[in-house]
C-alpha positions as CSV (number, residue, x, y, z in Angstrom):
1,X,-83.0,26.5,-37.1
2,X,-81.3,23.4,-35.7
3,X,-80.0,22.5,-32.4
4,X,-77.0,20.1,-33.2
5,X,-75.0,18.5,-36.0
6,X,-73.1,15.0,-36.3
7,X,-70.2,14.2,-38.0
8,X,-68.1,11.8,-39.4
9,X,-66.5,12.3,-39.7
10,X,-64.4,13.7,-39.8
11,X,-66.8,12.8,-38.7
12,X,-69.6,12.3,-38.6
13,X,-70.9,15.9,-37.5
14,X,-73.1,15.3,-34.3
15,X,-74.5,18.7,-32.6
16,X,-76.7,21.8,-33.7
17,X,-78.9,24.0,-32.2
18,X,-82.4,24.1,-32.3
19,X,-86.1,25.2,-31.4
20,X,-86.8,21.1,-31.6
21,X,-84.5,18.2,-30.9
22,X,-82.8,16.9,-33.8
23,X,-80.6,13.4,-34.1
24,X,-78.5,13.7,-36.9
25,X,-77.1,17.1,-39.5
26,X,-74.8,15.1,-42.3
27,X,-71.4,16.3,-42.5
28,X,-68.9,17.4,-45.6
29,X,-68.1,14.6,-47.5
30,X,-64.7,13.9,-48.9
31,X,-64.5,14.3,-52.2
32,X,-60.4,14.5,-52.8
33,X,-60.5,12.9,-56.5
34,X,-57.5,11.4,-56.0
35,X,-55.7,10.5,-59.7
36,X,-52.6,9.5,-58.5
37,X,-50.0,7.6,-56.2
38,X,-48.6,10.3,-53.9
39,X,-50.9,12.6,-54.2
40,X,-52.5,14.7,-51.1
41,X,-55.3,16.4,-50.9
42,X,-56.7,18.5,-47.6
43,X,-59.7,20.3,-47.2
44,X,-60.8,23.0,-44.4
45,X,-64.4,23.7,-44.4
46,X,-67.2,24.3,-42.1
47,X,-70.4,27.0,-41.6
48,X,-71.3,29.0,-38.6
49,X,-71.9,26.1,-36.4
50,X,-69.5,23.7,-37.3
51,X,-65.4,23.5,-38.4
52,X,-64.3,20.0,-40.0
53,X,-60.8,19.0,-41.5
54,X,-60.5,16.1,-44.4
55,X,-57.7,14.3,-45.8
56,X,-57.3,12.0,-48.3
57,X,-53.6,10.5,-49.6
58,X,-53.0,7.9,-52.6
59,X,-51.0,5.3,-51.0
60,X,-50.8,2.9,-54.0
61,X,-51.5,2.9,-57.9
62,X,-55.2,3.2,-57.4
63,X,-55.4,2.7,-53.4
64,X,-55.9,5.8,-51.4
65,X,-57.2,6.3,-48.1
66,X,-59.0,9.1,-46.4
67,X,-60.0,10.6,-42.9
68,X,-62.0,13.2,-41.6
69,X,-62.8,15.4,-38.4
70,X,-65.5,17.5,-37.2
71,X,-66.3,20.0,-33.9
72,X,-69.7,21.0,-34.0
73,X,-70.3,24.0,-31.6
74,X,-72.9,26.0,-32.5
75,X,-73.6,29.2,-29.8
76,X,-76.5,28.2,-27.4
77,X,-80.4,30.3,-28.1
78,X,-81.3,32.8,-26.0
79,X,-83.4,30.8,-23.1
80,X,-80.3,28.5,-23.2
81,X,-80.7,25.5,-25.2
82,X,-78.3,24.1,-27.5
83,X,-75.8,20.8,-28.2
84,X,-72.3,19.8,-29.4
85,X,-70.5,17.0,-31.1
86,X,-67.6,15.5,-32.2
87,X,-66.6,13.4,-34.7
88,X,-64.2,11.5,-36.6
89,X,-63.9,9.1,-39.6
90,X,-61.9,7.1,-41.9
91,X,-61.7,5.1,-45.1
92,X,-60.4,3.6,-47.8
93,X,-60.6,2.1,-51.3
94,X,-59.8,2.4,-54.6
95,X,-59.4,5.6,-57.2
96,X,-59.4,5.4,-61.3
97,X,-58.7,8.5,-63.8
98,X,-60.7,7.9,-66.6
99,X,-60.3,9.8,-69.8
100,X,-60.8,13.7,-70.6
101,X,-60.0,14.3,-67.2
102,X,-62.8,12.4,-65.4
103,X,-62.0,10.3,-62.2
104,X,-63.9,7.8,-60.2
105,X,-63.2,6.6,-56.8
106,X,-64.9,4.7,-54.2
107,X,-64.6,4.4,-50.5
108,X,-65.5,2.2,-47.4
109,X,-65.9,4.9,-44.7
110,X,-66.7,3.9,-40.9
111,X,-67.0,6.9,-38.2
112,X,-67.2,7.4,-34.4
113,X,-68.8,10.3,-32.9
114,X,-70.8,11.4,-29.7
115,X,-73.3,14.2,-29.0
116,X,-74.8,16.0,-26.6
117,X,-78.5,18.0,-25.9
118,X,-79.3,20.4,-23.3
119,X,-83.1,21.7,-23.3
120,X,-83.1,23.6,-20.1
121,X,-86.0,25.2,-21.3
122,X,-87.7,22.0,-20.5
123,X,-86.9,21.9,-16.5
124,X,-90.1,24.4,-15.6
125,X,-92.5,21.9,-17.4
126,X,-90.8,19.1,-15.8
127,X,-88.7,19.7,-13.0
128,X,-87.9,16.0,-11.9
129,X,-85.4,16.2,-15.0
130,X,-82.5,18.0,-16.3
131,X,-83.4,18.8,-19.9
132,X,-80.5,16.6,-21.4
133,X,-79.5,13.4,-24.0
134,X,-76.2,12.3,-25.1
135,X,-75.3,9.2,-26.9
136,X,-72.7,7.7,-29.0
137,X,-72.3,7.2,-33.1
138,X,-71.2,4.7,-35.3
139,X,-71.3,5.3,-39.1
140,X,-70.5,2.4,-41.5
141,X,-70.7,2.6,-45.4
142,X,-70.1,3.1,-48.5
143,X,-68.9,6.6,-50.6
144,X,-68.8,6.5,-54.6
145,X,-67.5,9.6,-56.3
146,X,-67.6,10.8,-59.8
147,X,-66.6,14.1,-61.4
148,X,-64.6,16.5,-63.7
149,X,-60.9,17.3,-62.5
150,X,-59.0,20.2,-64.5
151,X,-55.4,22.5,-62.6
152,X,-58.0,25.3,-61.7
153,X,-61.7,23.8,-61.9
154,X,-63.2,20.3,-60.4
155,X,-66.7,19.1,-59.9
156,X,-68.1,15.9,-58.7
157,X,-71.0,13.9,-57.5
158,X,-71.0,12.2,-54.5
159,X,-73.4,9.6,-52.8
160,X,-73.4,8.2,-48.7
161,X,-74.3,5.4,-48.3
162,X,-74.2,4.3,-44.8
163,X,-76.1,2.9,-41.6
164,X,-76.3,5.4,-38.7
165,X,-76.6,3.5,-35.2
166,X,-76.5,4.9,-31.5
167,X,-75.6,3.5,-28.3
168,X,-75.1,4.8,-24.5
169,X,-78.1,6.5,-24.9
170,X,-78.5,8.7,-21.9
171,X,-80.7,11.7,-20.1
172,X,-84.4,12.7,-19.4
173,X,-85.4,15.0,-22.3
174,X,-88.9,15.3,-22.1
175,X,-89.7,17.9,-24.7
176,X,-93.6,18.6,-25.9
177,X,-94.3,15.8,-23.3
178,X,-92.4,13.7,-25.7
179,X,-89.2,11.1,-23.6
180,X,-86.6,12.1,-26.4
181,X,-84.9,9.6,-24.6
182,X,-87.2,6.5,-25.9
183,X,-87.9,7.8,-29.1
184,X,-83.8,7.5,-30.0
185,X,-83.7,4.2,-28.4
186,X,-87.1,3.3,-30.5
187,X,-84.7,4.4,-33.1
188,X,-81.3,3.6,-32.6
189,X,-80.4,2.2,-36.2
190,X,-80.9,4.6,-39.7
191,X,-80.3,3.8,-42.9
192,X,-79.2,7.1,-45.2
193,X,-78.5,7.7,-48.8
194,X,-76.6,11.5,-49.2
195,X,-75.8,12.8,-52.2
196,X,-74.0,15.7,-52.8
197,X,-72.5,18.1,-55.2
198,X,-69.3,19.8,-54.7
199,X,-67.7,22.7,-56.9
200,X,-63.8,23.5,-56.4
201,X,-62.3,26.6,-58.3
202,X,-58.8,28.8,-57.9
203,X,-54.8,27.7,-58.2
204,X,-53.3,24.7,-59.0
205,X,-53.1,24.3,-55.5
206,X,-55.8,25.9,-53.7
207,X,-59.4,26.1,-54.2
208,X,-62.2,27.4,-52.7
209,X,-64.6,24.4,-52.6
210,X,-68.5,24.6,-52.2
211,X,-70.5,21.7,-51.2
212,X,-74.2,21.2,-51.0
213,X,-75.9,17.9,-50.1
214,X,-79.3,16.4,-49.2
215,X,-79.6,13.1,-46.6
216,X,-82.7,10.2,-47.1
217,X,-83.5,8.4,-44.5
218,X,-84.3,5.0,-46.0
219,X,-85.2,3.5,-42.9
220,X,-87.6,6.4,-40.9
221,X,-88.7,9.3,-43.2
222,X,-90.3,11.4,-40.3
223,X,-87.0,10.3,-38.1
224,X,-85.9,13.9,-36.6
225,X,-82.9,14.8,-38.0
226,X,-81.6,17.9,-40.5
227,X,-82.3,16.7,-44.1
228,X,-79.9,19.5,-46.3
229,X,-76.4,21.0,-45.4
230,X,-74.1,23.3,-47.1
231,X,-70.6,23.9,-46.3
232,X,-67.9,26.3,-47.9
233,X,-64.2,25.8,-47.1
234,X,-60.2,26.1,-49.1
235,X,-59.0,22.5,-50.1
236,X,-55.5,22.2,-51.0
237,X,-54.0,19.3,-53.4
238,X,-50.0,18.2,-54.1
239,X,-49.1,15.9,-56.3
């Protein structure tokens, strides 16, 4: 279970629901594969908990630019704990068809998101507080892509490379006698490397895309965040 998921990005993702506290869920990458000037690609995706919207455009002969936007609002448990988030993200950078219908593209991505934690569970244990951390995100990195582009099939590999940093850190979460609130501010910089596969298949124009990825924390291993996402949405592309 988890109790809240960032975003980028789009972005970010930033809020899920949980049995424990949790500090970061990766988001959907954005994967458009541009191949050329003028051409738009959009992607609606998301899971049970979370809704996020990406766009990517090819403003010049290899130049495209990208953005993306997340709501994370998973329903709160039973003894009412839960979280939200919001984020949003953008970038740019530079695209390449290759031959036999392969394409590469890279991106510089940066994203700005908040979230938010409410344990009320907590309160009976320790009644001097009000079971609750928030803070802001900032995202900065890097986003090779690589894959296969056909009219009806695409699939690609995807890496994020980024550092995860929070600030306003605020509340009084004490859970398992544990101040949530120092632990984030004992750990207020991550560095992550996410891949991630993503499958598209339909009409020339619109897809159902798949995506399944895994996030590293370079910088904390045990630092309490989700590790594996999976995210099913339609993408549309016009040339």
């Amino acid at each position: 279970m988890k109790n809240f998921k960032t975003l980028i990005l789009l972005v970010m993702a930033v809020a899920f629901v949980s049995c424990n506290p949790k500090f970061y869920t990766p988001n959907t990458q954005n994967v458009p594969l541009i191949t050329e000037k003028g051409e738009t690609n959009l992607t609606l995706s998301g899971n049970f908990n979370q809704v996020e919207f990406q766009g990517a455009y090819g403003l010049f002969e290899n130049i495209a630019i990208k953005t993306n936007a997340g709501l994370f609002i998973p329903s709160d448990l039973e003894n009412g704990n839960g979280g939200s988030g919001k984020f949003i993200e953008f970038g740019g950078g530079y695209f390449k068809p290759l031959n036999n219908n392969f394409v590469f593209e890279t991106y510089a991505i940066i994203g700005l998101g908040t979230f938010e934690n409410h344990f009320p569970s907590t309160m009976d244990s320790h009644p001097q507080t009000l079971g609750d951390i928030s803070a802001n995100i900032l995202r900065i990195g890097i986003q090779p892509n690589f894959g296969y582009k056909s009219k009806y099939f695409s699939v690609a590999l995807s890496s994020r490379i980024v550092n995860l940093s929070y600030s306003n850190i605020s509340g009084d979460l004490i859970f398992e006698d544990a101040n949530q609130l120092a632990y984030l501010k004992d750990n207020p910089s991550n560095y992550l490397l996410e891949p991630a596969l993503t499958i598209k298949a339909g009409f020339e124009k619109l897809k159902l895309q798949v995506q399944y990825g895994y996030s590293l924390n370079l910088s904390n291993t045990d630092f309490k965040q989700d590790k594996t996402f999976l995210t099913i949405g339609l993408n549309f592309n016009f040339k």
